[in-house]
C-alpha positions as CSV (number, residue, x, y, z in Angstrom):
1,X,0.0,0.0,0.0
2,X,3.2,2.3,0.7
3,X,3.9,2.1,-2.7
4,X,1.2,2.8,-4.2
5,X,0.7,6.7,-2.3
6,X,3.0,8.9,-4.3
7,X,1.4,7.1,-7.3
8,X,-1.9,8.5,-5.7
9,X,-0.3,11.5,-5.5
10,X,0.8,11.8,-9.0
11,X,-2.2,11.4,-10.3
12,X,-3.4,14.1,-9.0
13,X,-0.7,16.4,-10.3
14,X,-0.8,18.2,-13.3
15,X,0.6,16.0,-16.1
16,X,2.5,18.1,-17.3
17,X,5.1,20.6,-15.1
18,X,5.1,24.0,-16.2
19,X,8.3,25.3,-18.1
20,X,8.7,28.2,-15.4
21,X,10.9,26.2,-12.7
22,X,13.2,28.5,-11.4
23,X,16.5,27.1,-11.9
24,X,18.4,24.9,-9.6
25,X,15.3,22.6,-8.7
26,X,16.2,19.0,-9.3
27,X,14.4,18.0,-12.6
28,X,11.9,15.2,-13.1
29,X,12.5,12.3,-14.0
30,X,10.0,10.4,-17.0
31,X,8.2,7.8,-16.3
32,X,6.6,6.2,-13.2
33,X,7.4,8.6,-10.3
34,X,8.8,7.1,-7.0
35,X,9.0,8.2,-3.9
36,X,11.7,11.0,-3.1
37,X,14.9,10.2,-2.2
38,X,17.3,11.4,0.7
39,X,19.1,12.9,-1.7
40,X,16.4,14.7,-3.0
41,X,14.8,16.8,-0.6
42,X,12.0,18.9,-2.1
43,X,12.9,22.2,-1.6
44,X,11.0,24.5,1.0
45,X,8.3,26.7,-0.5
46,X,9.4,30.0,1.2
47,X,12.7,29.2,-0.5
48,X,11.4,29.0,-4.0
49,X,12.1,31.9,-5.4
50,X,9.6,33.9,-7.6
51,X,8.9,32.9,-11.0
52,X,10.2,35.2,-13.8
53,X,7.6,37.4,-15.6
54,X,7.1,36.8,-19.3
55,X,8.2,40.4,-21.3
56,X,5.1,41.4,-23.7
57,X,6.3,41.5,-27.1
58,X,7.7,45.1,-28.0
59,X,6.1,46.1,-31.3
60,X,8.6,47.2,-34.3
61,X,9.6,50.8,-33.3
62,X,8.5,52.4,-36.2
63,X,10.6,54.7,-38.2
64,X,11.5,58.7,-37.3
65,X,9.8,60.7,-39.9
66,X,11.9,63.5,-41.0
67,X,12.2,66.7,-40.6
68,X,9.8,69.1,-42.7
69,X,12.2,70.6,-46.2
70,X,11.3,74.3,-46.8
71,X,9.0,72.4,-49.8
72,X,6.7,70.8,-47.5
73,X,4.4,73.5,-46.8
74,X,4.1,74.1,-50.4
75,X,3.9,70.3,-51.3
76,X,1.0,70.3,-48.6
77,X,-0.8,73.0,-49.8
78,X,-4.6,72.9,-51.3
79,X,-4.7,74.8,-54.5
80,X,-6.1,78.1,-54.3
81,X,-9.5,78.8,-55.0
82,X,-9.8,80.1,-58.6
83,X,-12.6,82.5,-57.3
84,X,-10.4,84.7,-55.8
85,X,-7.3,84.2,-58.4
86,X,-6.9,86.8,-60.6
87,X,-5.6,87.2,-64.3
88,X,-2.4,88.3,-63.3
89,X,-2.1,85.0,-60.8
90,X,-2.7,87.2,-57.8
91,X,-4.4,85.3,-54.7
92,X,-6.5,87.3,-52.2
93,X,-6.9,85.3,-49.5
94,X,-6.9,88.8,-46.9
95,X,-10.5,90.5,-46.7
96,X,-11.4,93.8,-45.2
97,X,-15.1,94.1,-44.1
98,X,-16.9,97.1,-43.6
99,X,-19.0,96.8,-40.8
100,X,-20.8,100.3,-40.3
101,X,-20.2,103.6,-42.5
102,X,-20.3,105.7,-38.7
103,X,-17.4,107.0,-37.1
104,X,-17.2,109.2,-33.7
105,X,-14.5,111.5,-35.5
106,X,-14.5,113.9,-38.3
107,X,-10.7,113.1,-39.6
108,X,-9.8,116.1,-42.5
109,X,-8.1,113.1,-45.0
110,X,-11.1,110.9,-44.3
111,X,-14.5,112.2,-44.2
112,X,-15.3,116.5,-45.2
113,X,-16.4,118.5,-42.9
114,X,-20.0,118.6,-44.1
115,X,-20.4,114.7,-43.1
116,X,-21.3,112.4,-45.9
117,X,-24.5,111.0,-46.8
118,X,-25.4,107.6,-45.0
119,X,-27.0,104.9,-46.4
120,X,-30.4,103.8,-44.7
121,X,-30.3,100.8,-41.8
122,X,-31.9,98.4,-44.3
123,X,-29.0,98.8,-47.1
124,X,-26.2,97.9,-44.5
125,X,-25.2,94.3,-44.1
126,X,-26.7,92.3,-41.1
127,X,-24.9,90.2,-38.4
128,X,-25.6,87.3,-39.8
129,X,-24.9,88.1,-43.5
130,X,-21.3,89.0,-42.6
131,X,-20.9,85.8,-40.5
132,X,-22.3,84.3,-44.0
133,X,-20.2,85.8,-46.5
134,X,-17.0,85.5,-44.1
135,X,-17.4,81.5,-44.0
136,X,-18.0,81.4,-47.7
137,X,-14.7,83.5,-48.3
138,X,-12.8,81.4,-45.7
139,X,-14.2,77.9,-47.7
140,X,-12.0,79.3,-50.4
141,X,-8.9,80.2,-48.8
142,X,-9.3,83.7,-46.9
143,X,-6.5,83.3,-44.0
144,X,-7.0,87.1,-43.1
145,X,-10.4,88.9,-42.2
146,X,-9.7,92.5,-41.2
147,X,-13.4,94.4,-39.4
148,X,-13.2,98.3,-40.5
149,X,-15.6,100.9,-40.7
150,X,-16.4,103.9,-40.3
151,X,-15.8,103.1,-36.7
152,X,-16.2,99.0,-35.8
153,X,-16.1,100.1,-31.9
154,X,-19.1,101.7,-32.5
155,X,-21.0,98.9,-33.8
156,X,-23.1,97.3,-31.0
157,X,-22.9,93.7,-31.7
158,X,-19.2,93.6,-32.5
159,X,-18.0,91.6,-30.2
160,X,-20.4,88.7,-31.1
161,X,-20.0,89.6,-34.4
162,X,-16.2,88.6,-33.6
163,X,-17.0,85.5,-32.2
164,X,-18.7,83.9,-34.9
165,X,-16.1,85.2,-37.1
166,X,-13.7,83.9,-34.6
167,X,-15.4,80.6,-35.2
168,X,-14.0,80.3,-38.7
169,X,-10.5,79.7,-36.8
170,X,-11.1,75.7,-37.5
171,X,-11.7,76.0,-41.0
172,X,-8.5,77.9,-42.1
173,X,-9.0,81.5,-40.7
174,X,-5.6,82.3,-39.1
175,X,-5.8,86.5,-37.8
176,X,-8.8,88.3,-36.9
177,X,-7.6,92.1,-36.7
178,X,-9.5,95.6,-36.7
179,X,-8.8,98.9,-38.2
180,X,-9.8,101.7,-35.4
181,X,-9.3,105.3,-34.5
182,X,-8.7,103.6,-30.7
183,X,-11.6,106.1,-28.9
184,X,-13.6,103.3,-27.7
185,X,-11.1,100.4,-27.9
186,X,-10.1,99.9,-24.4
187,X,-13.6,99.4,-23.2
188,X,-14.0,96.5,-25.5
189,X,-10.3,94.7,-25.6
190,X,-10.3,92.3,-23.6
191,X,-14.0,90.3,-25.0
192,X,-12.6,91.5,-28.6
193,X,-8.9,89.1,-27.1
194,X,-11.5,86.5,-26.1
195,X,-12.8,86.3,-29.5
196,X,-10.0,85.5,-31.4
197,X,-8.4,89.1,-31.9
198,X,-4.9,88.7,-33.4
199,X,-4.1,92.1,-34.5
200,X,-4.9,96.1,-34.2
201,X,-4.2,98.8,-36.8
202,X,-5.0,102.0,-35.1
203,X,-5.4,105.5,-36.8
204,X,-3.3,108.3,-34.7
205,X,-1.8,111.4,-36.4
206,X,-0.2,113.3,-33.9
207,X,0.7,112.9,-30.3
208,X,0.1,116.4,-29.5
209,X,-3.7,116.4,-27.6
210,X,-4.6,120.1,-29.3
211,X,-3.3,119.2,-32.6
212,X,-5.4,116.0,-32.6
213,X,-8.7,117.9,-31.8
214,X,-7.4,120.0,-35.0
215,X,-7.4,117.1,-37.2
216,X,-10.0,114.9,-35.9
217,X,-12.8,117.9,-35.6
218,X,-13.3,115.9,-31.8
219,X,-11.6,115.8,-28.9
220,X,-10.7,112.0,-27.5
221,X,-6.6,112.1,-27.6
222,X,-6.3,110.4,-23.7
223,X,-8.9,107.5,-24.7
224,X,-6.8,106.7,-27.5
225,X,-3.3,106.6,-25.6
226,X,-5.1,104.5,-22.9
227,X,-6.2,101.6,-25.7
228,X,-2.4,101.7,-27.1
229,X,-1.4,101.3,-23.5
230,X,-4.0,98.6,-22.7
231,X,-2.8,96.6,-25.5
232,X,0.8,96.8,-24.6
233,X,-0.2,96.0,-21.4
234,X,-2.2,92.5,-22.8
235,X,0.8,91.8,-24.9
236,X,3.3,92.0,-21.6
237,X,0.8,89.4,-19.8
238,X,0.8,87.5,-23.5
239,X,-2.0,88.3,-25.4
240,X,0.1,88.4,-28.8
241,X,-1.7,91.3,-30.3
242,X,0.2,92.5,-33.4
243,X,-0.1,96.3,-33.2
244,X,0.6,98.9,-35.7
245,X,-0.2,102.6,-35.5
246,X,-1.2,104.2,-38.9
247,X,-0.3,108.0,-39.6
248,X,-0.9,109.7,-42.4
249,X,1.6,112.1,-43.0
250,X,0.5,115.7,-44.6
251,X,2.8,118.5,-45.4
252,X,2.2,121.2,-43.6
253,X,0.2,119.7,-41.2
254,X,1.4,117.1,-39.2
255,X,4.6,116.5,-41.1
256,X,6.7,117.7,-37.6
257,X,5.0,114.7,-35.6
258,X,7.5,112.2,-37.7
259,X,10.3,112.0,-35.3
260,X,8.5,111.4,-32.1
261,X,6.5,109.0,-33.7
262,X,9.4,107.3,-34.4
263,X,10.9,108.1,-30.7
264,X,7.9,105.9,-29.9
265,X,9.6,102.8,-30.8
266,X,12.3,103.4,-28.4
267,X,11.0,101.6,-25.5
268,X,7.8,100.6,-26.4
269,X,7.1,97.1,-28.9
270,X,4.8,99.0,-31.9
271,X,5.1,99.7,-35.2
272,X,4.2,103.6,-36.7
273,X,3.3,102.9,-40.0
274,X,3.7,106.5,-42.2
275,X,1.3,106.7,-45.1
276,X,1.2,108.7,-47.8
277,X,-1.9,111.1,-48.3
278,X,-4.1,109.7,-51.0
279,X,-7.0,111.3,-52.5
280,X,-10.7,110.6,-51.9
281,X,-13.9,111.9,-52.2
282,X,-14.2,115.5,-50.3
283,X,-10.6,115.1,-48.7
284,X,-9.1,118.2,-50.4
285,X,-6.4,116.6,-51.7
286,X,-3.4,118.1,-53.3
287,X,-0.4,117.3,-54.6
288,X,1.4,119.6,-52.5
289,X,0.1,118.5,-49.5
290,X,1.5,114.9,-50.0
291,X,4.5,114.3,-48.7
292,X,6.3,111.6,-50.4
293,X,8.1,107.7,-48.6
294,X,11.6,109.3,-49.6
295,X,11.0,112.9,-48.0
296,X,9.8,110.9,-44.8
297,X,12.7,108.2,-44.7
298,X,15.0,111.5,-45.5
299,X,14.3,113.4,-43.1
300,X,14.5,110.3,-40.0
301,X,18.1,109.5,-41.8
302,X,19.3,112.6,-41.1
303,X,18.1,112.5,-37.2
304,X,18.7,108.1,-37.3
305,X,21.9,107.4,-39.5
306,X,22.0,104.1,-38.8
307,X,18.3,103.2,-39.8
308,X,18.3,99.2,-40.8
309,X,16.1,97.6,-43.7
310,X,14.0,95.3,-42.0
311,X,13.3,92.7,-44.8
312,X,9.5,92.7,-45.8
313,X,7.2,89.7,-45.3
314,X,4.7,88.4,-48.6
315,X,2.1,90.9,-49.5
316,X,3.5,93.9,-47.0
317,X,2.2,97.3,-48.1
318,X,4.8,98.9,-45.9
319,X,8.4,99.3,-46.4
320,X,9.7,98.5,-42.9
321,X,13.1,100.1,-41.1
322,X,14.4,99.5,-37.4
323,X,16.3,102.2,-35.2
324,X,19.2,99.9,-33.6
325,X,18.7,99.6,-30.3
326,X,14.6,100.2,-30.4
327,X,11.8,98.0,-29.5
328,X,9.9,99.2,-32.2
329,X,9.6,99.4,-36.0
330,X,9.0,102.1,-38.4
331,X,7.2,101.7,-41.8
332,X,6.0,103.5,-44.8
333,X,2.9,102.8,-47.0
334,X,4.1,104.3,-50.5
335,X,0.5,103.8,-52.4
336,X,0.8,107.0,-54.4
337,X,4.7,107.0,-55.4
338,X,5.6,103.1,-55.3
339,X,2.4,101.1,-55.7
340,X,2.8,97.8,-54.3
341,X,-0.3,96.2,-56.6
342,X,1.7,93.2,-58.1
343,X,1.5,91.9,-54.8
344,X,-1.7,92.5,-54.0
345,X,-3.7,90.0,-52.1
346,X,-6.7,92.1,-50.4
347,X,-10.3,92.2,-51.3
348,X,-13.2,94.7,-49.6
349,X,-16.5,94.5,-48.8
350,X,-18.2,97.7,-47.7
351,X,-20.7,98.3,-45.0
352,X,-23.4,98.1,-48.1
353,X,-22.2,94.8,-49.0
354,X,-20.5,96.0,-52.1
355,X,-17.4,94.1,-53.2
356,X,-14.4,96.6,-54.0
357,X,-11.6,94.3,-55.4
358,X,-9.4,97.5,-55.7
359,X,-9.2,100.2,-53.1
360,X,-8.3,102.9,-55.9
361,X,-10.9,101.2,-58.5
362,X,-14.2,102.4,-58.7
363,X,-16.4,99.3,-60.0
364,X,-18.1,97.2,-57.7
365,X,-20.3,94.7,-57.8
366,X,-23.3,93.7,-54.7
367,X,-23.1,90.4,-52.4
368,X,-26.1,91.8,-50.8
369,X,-28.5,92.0,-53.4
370,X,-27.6,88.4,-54.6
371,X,-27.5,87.0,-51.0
372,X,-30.9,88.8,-50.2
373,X,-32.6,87.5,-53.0
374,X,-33.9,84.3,-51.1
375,X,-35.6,86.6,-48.7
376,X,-37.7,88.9,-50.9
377,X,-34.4,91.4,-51.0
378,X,-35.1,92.4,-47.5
379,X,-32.5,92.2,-44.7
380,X,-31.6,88.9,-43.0
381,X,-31.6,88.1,-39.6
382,X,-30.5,85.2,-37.8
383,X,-33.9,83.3,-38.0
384,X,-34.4,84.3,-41.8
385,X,-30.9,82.9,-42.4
386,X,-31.5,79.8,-40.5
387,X,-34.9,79.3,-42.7
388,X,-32.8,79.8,-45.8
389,X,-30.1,77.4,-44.6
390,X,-32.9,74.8,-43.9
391,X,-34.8,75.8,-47.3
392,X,-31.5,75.0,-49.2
393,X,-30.8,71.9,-47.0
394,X,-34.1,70.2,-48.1
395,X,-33.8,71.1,-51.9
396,X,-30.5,69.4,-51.6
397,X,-31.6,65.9,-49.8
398,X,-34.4,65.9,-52.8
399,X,-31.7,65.7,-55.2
400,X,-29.6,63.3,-56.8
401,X,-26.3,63.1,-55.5
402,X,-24.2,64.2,-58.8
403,X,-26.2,66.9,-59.6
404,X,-24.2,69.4,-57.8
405,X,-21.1,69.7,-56.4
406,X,-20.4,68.1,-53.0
407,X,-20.7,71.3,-50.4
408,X,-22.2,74.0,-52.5
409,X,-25.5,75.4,-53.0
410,X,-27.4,77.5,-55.2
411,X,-26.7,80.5,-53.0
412,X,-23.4,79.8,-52.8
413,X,-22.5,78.6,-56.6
414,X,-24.0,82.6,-57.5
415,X,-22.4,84.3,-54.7
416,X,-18.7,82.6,-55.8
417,X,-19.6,83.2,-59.7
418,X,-19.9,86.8,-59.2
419,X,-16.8,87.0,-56.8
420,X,-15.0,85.4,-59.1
421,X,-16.3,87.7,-61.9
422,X,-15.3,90.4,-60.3
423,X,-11.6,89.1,-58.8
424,X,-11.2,87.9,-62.8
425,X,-11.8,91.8,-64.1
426,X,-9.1,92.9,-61.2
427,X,-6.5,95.3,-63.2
428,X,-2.9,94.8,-62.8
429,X,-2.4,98.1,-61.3
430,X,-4.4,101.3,-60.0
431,X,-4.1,104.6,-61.7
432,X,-1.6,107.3,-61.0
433,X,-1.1,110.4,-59.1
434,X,-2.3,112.2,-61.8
435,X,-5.5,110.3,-62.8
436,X,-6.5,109.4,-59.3
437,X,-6.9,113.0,-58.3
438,X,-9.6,113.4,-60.8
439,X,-11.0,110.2,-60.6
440,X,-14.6,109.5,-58.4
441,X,-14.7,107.5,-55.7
442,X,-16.3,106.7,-52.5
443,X,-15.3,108.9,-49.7
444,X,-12.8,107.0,-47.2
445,X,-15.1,106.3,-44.7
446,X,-17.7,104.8,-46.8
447,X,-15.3,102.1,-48.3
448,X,-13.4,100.9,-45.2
449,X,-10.1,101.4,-44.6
């Protein structure tokens, strides 16, 4: 009976030992098992020691991708939308959008003295229908939108109006910026950062408080100083607003302002951007009163010696120059003595939803009556244009799906055939001094700027 226990035993073990023995255990013997030996002490349990764990397989490391060439980008690259090509193989993908033809200052280059005319509340483009036509430009490759006026500040609803725009950033939109005089920009800067703002061009002439009220026909100067110094402010803390301060330079008048405008730059990170005085409807303009990019960069050289080239990026209007040693950058916008119009990339829509494809040019043609059309030619709102959008929606699912082009509806196949009209009959370059001076156009204000 003795022999037959470990046979008992044996049965029931497992009949087969697992491969994980640690080693130095005495290995098994095949066949019948017997009954351990003195030689062969089984080996305490607390003495076993633990069994190895198995290592997962490792996956293949896959390969480093290299580093992106210079090419990529352009290897990448969508092609542009021939809607907003040109025949000269100009691409605008930068839009300026006049959103109201009001303004809280009477500037003597912009707007005459008398006012101008404005056009009724109904004509103007609604909320919605520049959150409409901004979308439709972005679809075809507008990186830049740029909210003018008049005035933008003054426009109530901005600030939404900037968020939907703002929106747009995650279907290609990459800088949301405004044009402003800066009198009600501080009160607004931080929402308007919130939305998406990337960059400020403000309008200042002088830095002398009287000679402002001179030029502007208002009085404002401190409001404006405190929206520069908010945004300076913002960009210390990291808000990353590019900001550029526009003067227009008129001999004469303000001509004297040049060097502190440039002193400006010393300690503080903007850039004063010196335009040429360009004529427009009820301005006054004279050829006398312009003072030309070389008189301006003359006359700093003589005070700056050392002034540095600064070298330009794609599609710059401005010539840009650095003061060694300053924080800031000086530029000049040469539109009347050295067009920059073969590099043109900038389309405009005014506040009457008029497309302007040249600022100089004085043919337009109207997004708004095409876009109203679907709503008896009346203004739309946001529940008319949700009613269209629904209304183009269902005539869509009732078609086949080759009938039309994946993404585009009526609306929109009329809107980008008139755009692209329009971009097609672009000319290579604006008129001259000469010819522009006698040439109609809008006034300033009522285009955008």
């Amino acid at each position: 009976m003795d022999s037959l226990f470990p046979r008992a035993i044996c049965r029931l073990k497992p009949a087969k030992t697992p491969h994980l023995l640690p080693r130095g255990l005495p290995k098994r013997r095949r066949g019948i098992a017997s009954i351990v030996t003195a030689t062969q002490q089984p080996v305490p349990f607390k003495d076993i020691p633990p069994f190895p764990l198995r290592t997962p397989p490792q996956p293949h490391p896959l390969p480093k991708p290299h580093p992106p060439t210079r090419k990529q980008p352009l290897q990448d690259a969508k092609p542009f939308s021939d809607f907003l090509t040109d025949k000269f193989s100009r691409q605008h993908d930068y839009l300026r959008i006049s959103i109201t033809e009001r303004c809280n200052l009477r500037c003597t280059y912009c707007m005459p003295e008398e006012g101008v005319p404005l056009s009724p509340a109904s004509h103007l483009l609604t909320t919605p229908e520049i959150s409409y036509l901004s979308a439709l430009f972005v679809s075809q490759g507008v990186a830049k939108i740029r909210l003018t006026g008049g005035e933008p500040t003054i426009r109530k609803d901005i600030v939404p109006l900037m968020y939907e725009i703002g929106n747009l950033r995650s279907k290609g939109l990459k800088e949301l910026c405004i044009t402003t005089n800066g009198i009600a920009l501080h009160r607004k800067l931080d929402s308007m950062a919130e939305a998406g703002l990337t960059g400020v061009n403000l309008s200042l002439d002088t830095l002398d408080p009287f000679q402002f009220q001179i030029m502007t026909r208002r009085q404002g100067f401190s409001a404006v100083i405190r929206s520069i110094d908010r945004i300076l402010e913002m960009n210390r803390l990291g808000a990353g607003i590019k900001l550029k301060i526009n003067c227009v330079v008129m001999r004469g008048i303000n001509e004297r302002e040049i060097i502190p405008f440039v002193e400006m730059g010393r300690e503080k990170d903007v850039e004063v951007r010196f335009i040429e005085y360009m004529p427009f409807d009820g301005n006054k303009w004279a050829k006398g009163k312009m003072m030309s990019y070389k008189e301006m960069l003359g006359l700093i050289q003589e005070k700056y010696p050392g002034l540095e080239k600064v070298r330009d990026e794609l599609n710059d209007t401005s010539k840009t120059f650095r003061v060694p040693g300053f924080r800031g950058r000086i530029g000049f916008i040469t539109s009347m003595t050295h067009n920059f119009c073969g590099s043109c990339n900038r389309l405009r829509i005014t506040s009457d939803g008029n497309l302007k494809v040249c600022l100089f040019g004085n043919a337009e043609v109207s997004l708004r009556d095409l876009l109203r059309k679907g709503n008896n030619d009346q203004p739309i709102d946001q529940e008319a244009m949700e009613a269209i959008k629904q209304v183009e929606m269902d005539r869509r699912r009732a078609l086949p799906g080759d009938v039309q082009p994946l993404g585009y509806g009526e609306r929109e196949r009329e809107l980008l055939g008139l755009i692209g009209m329009a971009v097609k009959r672009k000319k290579e370059k604006h008129a001259g001094m000469g010819e522009l001076e006698n040439m109609k156009n809008r006034p300033m204000i009522l285009i955008g700027g």
